[in-house]
C-alpha distance (Angstrom), angle and dihedral (degrees) to the residues before:
residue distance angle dihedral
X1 . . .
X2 4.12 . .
X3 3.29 94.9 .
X4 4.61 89.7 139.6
X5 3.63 116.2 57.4
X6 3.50 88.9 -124.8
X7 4.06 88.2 68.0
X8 3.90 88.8 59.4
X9 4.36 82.6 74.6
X10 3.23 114.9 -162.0
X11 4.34 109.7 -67.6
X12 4.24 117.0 33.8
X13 3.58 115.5 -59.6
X14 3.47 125.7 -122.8
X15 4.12 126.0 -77.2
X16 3.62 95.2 -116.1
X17 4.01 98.3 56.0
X18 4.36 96.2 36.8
X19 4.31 85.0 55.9
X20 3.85 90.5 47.8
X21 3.57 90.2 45.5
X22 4.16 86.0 49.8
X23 3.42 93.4 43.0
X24 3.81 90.3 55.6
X25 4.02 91.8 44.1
X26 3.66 91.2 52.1
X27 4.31 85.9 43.8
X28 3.97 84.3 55.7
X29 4.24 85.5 51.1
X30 3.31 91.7 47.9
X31 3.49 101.7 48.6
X32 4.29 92.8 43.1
X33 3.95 81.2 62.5
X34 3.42 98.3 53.3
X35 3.52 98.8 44.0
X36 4.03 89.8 47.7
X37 4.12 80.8 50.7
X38 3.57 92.6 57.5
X39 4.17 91.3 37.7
X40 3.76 85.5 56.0
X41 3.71 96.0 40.8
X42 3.99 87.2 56.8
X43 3.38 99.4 53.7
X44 3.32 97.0 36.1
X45 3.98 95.1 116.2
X46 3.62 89.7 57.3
X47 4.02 91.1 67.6
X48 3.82 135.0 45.5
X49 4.16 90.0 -141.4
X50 3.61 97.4 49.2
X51 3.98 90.7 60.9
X52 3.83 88.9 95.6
X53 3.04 135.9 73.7
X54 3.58 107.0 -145.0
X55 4.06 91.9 46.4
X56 3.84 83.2 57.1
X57 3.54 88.6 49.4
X58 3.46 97.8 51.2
X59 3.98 92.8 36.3
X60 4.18 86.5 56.1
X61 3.81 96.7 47.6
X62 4.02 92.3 49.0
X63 3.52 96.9 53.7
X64 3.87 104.1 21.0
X65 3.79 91.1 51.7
X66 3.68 117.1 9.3
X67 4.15 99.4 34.6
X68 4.09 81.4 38.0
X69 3.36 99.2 54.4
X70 4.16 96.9 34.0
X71 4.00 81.6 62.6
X72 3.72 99.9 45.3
X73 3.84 92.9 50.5
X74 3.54 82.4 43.6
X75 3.96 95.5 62.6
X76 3.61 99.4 38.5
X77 3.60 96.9 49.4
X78 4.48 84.1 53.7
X79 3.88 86.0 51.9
X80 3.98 91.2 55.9
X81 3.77 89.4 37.8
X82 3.89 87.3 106.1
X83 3.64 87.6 70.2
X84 3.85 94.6 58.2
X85 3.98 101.1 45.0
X86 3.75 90.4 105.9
X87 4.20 81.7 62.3
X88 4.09 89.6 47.0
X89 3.58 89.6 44.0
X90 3.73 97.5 55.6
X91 4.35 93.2 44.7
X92 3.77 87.0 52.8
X93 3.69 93.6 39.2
X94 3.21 97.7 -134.1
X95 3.95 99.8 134.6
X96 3.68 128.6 -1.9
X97 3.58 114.5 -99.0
X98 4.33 141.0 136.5
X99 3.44 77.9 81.1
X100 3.73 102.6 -173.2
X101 4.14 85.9 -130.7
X102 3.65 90.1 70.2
X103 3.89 104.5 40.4
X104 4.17 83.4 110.9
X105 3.98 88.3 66.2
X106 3.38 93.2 42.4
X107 3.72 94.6 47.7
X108 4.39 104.6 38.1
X109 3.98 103.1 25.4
X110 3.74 107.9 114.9
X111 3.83 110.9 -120.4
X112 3.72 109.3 -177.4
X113 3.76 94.6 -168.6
X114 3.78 74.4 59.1
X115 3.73 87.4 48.0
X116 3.80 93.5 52.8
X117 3.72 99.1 44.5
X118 3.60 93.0 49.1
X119 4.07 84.7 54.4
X120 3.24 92.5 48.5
X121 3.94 91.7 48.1
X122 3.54 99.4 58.3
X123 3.63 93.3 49.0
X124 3.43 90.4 59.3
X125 4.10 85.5 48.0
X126 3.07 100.1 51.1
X127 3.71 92.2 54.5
X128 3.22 92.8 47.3
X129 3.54 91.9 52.8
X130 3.64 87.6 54.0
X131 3.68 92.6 53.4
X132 3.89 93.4 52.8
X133 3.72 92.3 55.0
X134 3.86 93.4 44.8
X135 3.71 91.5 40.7
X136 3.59 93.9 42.0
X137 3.87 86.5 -128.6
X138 4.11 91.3 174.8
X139 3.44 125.8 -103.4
X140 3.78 93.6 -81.6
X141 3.90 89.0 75.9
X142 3.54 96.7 36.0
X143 3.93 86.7 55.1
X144 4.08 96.3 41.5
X145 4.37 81.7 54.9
X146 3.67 93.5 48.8
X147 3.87 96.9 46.3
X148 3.65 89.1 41.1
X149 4.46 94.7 59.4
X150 3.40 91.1 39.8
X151 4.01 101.1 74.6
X152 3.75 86.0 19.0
X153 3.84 85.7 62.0
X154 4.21 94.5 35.9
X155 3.83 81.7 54.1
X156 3.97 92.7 63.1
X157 3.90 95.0 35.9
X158 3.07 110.4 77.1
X159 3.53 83.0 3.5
X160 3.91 106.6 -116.5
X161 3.98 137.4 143.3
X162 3.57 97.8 32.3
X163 3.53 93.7 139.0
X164 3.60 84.8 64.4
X165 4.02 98.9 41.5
X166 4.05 85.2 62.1
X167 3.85 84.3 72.1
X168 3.84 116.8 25.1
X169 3.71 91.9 49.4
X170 3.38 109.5 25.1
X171 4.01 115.0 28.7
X172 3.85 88.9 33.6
X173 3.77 87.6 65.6
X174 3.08 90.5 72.7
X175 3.76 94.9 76.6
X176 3.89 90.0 43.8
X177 3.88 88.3 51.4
């Protein structure tokens, strides 16, 4: 499992150990909902709109996964901000940089904070992917989840545009949080 950033080593590791690592991400998901299910379920006396099931349901998988997972993103993508303050510094102005020159670092440097986030991210994807189906969500969602794994994904293999990972899917969050 990568679970410390340490474990991420210093090029992409292999397929085998980043879909363990997801699979045990989207475990942790999984078991955050159920345990907000049976929260809810417990105190579901105390308040009129925890009586049924299905609003507990639905009140569990927005905050134990979506909310959850909005926040984690969140923080890791602030830890690996360092990486991106050549991309703050240029919208504030503050310094010239995105210099076209040095697109290729930005674009195939290794990052594993990048690495990790992006791990992470599809997790939460692929459970939210899940949830569309199950939910019947519409196809809206179901396409939004697909499109967002897919450069997610093309960002760990062959391990490219992780300088821009660190903001699109993990600082952004915050504003989905």
């Amino acid at each position: 499992l990568l679970l410390s950033l340490k474990s991420y080593g210093t090029k992409p590791p292999k397929e085998t150990a980043i879909w363990c690592t997801i699979f045990f991400f989207l475990s942790i998901l999984c078991m955050a909902e159920q345990l907000l299910r049976y929260a809810f379920f417990s105190v579901k006396d105390m308040y009129p709109f925890l009586e049924k099931e299905l609003d507990r349901q639905i009140l569990a998988r927005h905050i134990g996964i979506d909310c959850f997972s909005c926040i984690v993103c969140a923080i890791l993508g602030l830890q690996a901000s360092p990486i991106i303050r050549e991309f703050f510094d240029h919208v504030r102005g503050i310094k010239k940089g995105m210099e076209a020159e040095t697109y290729e670092k930005r674009l195939f440097t290794y990052h594993p904070q990048a690495y990790r986030l992006g791990a992470f991210f599809m997790a939460y994807q692929i459970h939210d992917l899940y949830d569309a189906l199950v939910w019947d969500d519409g196809a809206a969602y179901v396409f939004h989840h697909i499109v967002s794994m897919i450069p997610t994904f093309l960002s760990m293999y062959p391990g490219c545009a992780g300088f821009y990972v660190i903001f699109f899917v993990g600082i952004s969050e915050i504003s989905t949080a």
